[in-house]
C-alpha positions as CSV (number, residue, x, y, z in Angstrom):
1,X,-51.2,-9.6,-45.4
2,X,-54.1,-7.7,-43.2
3,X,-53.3,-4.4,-42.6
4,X,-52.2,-3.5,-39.1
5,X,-52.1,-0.6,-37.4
6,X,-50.1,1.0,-35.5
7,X,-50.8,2.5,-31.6
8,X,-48.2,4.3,-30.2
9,X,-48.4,4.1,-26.3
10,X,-47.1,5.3,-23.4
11,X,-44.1,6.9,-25.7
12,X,-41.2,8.9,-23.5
13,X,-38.0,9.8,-25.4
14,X,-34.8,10.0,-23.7
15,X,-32.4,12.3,-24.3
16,X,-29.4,11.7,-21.9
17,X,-25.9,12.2,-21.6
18,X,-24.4,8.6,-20.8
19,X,-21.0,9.5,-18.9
20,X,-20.2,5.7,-18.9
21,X,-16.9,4.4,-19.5
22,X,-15.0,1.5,-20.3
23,X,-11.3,0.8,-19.0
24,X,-8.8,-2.4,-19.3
25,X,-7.8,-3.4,-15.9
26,X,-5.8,-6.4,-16.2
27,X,-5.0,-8.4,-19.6
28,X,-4.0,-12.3,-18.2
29,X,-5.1,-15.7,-20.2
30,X,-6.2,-17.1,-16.6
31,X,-8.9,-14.8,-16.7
32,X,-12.5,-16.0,-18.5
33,X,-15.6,-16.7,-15.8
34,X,-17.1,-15.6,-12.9
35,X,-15.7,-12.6,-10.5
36,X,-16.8,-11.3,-7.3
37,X,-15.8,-8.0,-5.8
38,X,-14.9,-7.5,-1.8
39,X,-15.6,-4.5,0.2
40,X,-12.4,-3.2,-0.1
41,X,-12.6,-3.0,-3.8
42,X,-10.3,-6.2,-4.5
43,X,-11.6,-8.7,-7.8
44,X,-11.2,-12.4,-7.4
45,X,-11.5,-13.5,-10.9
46,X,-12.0,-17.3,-12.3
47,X,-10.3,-19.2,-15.1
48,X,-13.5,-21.3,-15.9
49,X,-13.9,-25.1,-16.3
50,X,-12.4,-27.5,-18.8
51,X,-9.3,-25.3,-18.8
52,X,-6.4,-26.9,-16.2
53,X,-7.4,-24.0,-13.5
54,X,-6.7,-24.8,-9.7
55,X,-6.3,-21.2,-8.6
56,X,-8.8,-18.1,-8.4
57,X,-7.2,-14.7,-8.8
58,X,-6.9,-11.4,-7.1
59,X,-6.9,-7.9,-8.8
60,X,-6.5,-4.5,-7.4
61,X,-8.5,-1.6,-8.5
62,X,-5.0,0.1,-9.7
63,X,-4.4,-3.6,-12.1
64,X,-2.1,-5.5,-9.4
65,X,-3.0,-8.8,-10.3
66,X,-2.1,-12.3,-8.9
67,X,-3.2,-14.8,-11.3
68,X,-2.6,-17.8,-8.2
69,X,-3.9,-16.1,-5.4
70,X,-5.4,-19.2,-4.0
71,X,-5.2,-22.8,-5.2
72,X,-6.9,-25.8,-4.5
73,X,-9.6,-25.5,-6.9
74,X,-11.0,-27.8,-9.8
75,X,-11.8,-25.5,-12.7
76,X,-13.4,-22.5,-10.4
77,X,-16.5,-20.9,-12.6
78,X,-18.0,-18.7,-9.9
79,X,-17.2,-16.8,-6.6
80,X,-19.2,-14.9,-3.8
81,X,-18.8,-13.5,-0.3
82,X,-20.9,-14.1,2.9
83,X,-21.7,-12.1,5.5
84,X,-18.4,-13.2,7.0
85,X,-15.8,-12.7,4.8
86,X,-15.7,-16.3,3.8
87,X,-15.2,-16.7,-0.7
88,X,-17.4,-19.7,-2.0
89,X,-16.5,-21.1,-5.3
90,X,-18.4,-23.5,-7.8
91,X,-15.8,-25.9,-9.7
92,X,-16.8,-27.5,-12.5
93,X,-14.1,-29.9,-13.5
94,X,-14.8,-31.9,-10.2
95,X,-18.6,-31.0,-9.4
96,X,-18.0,-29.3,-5.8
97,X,-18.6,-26.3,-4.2
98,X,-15.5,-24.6,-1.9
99,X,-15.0,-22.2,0.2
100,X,-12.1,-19.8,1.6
101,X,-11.5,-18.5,4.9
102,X,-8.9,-15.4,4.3
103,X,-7.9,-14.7,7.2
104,X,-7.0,-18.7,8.3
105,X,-6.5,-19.7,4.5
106,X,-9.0,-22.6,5.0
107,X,-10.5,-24.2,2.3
108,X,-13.7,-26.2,2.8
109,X,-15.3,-28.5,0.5
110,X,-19.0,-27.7,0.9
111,X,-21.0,-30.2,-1.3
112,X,-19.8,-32.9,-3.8
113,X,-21.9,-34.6,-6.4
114,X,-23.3,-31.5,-8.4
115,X,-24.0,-31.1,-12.1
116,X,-20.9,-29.1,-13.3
117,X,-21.8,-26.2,-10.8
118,X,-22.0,-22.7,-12.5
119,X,-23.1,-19.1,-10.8
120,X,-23.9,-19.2,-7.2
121,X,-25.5,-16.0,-4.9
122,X,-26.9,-15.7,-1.4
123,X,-29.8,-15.0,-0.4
124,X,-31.2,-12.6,3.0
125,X,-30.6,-15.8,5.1
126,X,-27.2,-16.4,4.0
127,X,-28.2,-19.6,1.7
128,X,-26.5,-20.0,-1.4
129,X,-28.5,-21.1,-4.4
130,X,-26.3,-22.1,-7.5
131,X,-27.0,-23.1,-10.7
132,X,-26.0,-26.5,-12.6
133,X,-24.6,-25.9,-16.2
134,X,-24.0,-29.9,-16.5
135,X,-21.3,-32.0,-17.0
136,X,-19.6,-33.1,-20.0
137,X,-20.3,-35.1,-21.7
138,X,-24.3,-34.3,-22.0
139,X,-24.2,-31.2,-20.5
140,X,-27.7,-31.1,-19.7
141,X,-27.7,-29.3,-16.3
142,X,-31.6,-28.3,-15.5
143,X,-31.2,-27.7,-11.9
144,X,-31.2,-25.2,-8.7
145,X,-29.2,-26.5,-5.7
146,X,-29.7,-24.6,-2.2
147,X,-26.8,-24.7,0.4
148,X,-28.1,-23.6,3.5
149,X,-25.4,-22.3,6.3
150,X,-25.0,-25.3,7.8
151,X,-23.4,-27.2,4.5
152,X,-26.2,-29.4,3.7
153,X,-27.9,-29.0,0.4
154,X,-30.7,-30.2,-1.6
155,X,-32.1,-29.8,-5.1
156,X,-34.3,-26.4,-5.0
157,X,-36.0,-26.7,-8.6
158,X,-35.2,-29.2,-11.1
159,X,-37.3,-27.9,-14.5
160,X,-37.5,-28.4,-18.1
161,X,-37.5,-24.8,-18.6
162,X,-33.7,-24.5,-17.8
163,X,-31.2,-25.6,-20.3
164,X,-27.3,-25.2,-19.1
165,X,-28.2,-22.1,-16.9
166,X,-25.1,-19.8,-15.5
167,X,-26.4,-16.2,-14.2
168,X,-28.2,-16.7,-11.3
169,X,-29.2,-13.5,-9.0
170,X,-31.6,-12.4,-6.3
171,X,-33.8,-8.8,-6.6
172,X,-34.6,-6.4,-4.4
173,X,-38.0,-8.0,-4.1
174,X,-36.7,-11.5,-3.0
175,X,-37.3,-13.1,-6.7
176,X,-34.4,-15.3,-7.7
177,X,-33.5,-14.5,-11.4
178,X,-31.9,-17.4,-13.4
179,X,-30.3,-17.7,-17.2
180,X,-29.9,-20.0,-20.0
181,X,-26.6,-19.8,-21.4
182,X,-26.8,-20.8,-25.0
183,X,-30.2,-19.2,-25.4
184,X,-30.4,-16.6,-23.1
185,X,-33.6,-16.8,-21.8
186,X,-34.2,-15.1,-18.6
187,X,-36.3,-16.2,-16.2
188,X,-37.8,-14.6,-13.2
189,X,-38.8,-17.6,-10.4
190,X,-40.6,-16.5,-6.6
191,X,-39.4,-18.5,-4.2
192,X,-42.7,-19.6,-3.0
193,X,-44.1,-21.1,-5.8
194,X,-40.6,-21.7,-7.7
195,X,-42.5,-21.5,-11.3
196,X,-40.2,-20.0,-13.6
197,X,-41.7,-17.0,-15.6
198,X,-39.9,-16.4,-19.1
199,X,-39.1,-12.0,-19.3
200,X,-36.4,-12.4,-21.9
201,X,-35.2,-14.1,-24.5
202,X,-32.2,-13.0,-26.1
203,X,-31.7,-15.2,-28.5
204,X,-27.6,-15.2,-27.7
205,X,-25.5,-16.8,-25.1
206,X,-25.5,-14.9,-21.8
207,X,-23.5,-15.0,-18.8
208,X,-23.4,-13.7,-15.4
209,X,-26.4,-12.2,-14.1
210,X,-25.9,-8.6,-11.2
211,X,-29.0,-6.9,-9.8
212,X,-27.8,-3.2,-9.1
213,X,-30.0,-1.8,-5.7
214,X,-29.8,1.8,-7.4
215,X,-31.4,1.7,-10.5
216,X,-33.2,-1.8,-9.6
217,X,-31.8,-3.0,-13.1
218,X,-30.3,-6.4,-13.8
219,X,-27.0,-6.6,-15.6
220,X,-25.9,-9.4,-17.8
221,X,-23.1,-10.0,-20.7
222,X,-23.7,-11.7,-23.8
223,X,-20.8,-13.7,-25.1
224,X,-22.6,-13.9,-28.2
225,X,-23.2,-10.1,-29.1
226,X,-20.6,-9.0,-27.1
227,X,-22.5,-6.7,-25.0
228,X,-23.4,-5.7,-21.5
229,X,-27.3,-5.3,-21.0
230,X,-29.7,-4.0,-18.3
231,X,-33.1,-4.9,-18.4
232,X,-35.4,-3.9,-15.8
233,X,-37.8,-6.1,-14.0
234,X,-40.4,-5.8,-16.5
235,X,-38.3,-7.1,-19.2
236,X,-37.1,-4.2,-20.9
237,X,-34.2,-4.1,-22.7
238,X,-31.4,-1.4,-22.8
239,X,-27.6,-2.0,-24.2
240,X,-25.6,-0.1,-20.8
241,X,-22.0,-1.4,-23.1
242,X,-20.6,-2.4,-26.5
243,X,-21.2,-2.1,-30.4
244,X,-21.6,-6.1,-31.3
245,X,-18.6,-6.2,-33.0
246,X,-15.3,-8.3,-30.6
247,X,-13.0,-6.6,-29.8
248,X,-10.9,-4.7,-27.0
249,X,-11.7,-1.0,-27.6
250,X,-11.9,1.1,-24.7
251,X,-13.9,4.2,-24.2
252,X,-17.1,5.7,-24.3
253,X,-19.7,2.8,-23.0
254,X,-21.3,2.6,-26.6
255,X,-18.6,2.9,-28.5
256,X,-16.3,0.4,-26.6
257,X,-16.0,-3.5,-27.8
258,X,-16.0,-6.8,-26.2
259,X,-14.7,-10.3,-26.2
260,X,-17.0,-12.9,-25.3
261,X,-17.7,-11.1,-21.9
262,X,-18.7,-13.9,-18.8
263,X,-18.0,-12.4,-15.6
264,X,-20.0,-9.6,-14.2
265,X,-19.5,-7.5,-10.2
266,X,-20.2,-4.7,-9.1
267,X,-18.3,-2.3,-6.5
268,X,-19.8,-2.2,-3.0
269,X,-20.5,1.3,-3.9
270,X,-22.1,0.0,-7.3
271,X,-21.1,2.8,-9.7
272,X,-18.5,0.6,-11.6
273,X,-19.1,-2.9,-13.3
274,X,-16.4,-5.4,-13.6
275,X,-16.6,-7.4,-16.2
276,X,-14.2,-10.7,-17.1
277,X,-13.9,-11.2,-20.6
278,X,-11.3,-14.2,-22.8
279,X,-8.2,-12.8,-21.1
280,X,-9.3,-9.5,-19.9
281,X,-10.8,-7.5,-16.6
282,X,-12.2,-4.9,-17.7
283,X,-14.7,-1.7,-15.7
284,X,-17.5,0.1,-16.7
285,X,-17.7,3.5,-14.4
286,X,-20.1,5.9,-14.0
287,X,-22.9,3.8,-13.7
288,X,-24.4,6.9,-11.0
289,X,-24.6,9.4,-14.0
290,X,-28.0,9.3,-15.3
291,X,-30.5,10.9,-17.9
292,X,-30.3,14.7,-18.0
293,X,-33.4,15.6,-19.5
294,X,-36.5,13.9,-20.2
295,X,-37.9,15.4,-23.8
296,X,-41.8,15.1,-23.8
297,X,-43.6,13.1,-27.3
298,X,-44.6,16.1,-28.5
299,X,-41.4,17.4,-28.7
300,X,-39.4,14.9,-30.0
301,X,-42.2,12.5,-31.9
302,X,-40.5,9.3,-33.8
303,X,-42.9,9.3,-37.0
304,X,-43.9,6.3,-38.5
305,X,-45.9,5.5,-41.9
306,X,-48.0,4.2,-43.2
307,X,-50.8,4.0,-40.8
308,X,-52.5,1.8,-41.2
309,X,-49.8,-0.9,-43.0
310,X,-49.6,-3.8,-44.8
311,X,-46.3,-5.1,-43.0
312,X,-43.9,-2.8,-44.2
313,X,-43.3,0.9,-42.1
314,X,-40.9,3.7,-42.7
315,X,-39.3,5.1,-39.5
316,X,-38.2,8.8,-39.5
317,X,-35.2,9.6,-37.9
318,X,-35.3,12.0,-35.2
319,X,-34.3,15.4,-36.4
320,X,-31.8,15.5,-33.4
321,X,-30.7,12.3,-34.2
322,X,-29.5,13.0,-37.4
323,X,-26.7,13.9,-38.9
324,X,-24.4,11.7,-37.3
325,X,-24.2,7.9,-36.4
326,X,-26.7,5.7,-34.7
327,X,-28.2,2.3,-33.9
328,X,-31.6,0.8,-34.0
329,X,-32.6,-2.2,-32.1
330,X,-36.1,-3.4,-32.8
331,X,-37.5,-5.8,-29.9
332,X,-40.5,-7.6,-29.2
333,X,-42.7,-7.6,-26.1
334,X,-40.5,-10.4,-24.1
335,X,-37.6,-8.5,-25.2
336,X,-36.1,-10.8,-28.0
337,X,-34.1,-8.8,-30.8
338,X,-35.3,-9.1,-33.7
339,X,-33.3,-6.4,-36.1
340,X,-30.8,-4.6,-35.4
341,X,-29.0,-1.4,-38.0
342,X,-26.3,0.7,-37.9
343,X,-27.4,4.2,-39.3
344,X,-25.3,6.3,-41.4
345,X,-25.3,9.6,-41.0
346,X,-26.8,10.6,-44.3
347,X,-30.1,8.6,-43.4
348,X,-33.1,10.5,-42.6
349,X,-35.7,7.3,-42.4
350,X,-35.0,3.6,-42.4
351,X,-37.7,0.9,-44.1
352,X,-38.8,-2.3,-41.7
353,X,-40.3,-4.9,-43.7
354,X,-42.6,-7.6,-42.8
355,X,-43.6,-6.6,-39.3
356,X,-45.8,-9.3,-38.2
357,X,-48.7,-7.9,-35.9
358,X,-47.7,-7.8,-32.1
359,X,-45.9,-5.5,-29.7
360,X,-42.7,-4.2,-30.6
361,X,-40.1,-1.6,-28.5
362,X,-38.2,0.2,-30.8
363,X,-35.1,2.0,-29.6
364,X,-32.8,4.4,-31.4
365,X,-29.0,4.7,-29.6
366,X,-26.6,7.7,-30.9
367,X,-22.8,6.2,-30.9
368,X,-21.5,9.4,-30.7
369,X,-17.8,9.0,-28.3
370,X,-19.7,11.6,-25.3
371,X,-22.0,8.2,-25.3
372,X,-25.1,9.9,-25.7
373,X,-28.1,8.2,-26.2
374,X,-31.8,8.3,-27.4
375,X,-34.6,6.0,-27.0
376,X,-38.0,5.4,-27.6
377,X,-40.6,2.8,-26.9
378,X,-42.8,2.0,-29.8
379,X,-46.1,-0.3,-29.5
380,X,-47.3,-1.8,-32.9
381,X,-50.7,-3.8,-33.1
């Protein structure tokens, strides 16, 4: 193999003191898919297609839970709010889109004749764009359907490039972001010229997709690894929740497990994430508490040798790093994971072999229970 070497670029290490924190809010079977949070704090949750479910529910923040708050439904996958008040719903098991008037308990059958309907969001105009997972028994879906206020609808972008997509999300920008499912692949489409642009592929199923105004980071669950991402709108990769391993464990953000997670809102105030999991409502909360310190290269260099190499690099674990558990996630440039290690606390270097020549991001994360975290970006050529 030609030797490569390696360029370290733009490198920032982050030392920070994650105070996230993950908390069982409800434990109910009728909970699996999409969720939406109100104003006032209440979760409507979603029992997702193909499983007998004709009602959405209705959590409190404090875990009241009412499994039937509203039937009338046909396997309800997704939910969101418009500007007044009103809940639309995709169902799968009958292709339609609904919605629910509250306050006159009306439900409304917006548009038949859909691809088994998946996530749904609204844009500035109070459209609604939704995705199309497809229906059994192909389940093939490929499409973007746009609802505009007055009911009527039409197919927005019908591509190749999707394959059973779910998430679907605006940004703060006015780009719609949509998801595979089974392979999450990520892409990022402008409206104007509705050509899909591939940032991330994650190799694993994801679900849901959230953009978060604060950090301008989207959020998204992997059913697959069991984790909740962010990824910013470059692409880049970060793990905000979850080991890998299934599981139910609550706690500190990167020590706590998942199970299959699907469902994804976030309070109006957006510094907690719901997330609906197989069974569960779960809430990630203090999304607001950020990095502490920034620690310059200099300070804190990640070394790596040989330089140039043949393939093969050692990677030295940060001295502050050591001495107690960690992770390393090794990406490449569109953000796919391609290794991924616990670290034991005796290890002072780890070995990567056969790095083929490219860009890589290589992140170290501490899973210490105060959830503190390091990171640093790593270009190889």
């Amino acid at each position: 193999m030609k030797a490569i070497p390696l360029l370290l670029f733009n490198l920032l290490i982050f030392l920070a003191v994650s105070g996230q924190t993950v908390e069982t809010v409800v434990s109910h079977p009728k909970i699996i898919d999409g969720i939406h949070v109100d104003a006032a704090g209440n979760i409507y949750t979603s029992p997702g297609g193909l499983q007998g479910g004709s009602a959405i529910g209705k959590a409190t923040p404090d875990g009241v839970f009412e499994p039937n708050f509203r039937g009338g439904f046909n396997g309800p996958i997704d939910i969101d709010e418009d500007a007044d008040g009103r809940l639309f719903v995709t169902n799968y098991d009958n292709n339609t889109l609904k919605s629910y008037d509250p306050l006159s308990d009306e439900l409304t059958t917006v548009v038949t004749g859909l691809d088994g309907p998946a996530g749904l969001t609204f844009d500035d105009g109070g459209n609604i764009f939704l995705t199309c997972f497809g229906a059994p028994p192909a389940y093939n879906g490929d499409q973007i359907i746009k609802v505009l206020p007055d009911g009527s609808s039409e197919i927005w972008l019908e591509t190749s490039d999707f394959l059973r997509p779910q998430g679907i999300t605006f940004d703060d920008e006015g780009n719609l972001w949509v998801a595979n499912t089974p392979t999450g692949k990520i892409f990022k489409i402008d409206t104007i010229t509705k050509v899909p642009v591939l940032m991330l592929e994650l190799g694993n199923k994801v679900g849901n997709l959230v953009f978060r105004k604060k950090d301008r980071l989207l959020y998204f669950p992997s059913q697959g690894n069991h984790r909740i991402y962010r990824m910013d709108l470059m692409g880049n990769l970060d793990t905000l929740a979850g080991t890998g391993s299934i599981g139910s464990v609550d706690g500190a953000a990167m020590s706590s497990t998942f199970n299959k997670p699907l469902g994804l809102g976030f309070t109006a105030s957006e510094d907690t994430l719901y997330v609906a999991e197989e069974g569960k409502l779960r809430r990630i909360f203090g999304l607001d508490e950020v990095a502490t310190q920034t620690i310059s290269r200099e300070a804190h260099p990640i070394k790596i040798f040989p330089n140039p190499s043949l393939g093969n690099i050692r990677v030295e674990i940060p001295e502050q790093m050591q001495n107690r558990p960690n992770r390393l996630t090794l990406c490449d440039a569109v953000g796919r994971l391609k290794l991924e290690r616990n670290i034991q606390e005796d290890e002072s270097s780890i070995v990567l072999e056969n790095i083929e020549k490219g860009t890589w991001y290589l992140k170290f994360y501490s899973t210490m229970p105060s959830g503190n975290f390091f990171v640093e970006k790593l270009f190889v050529f």
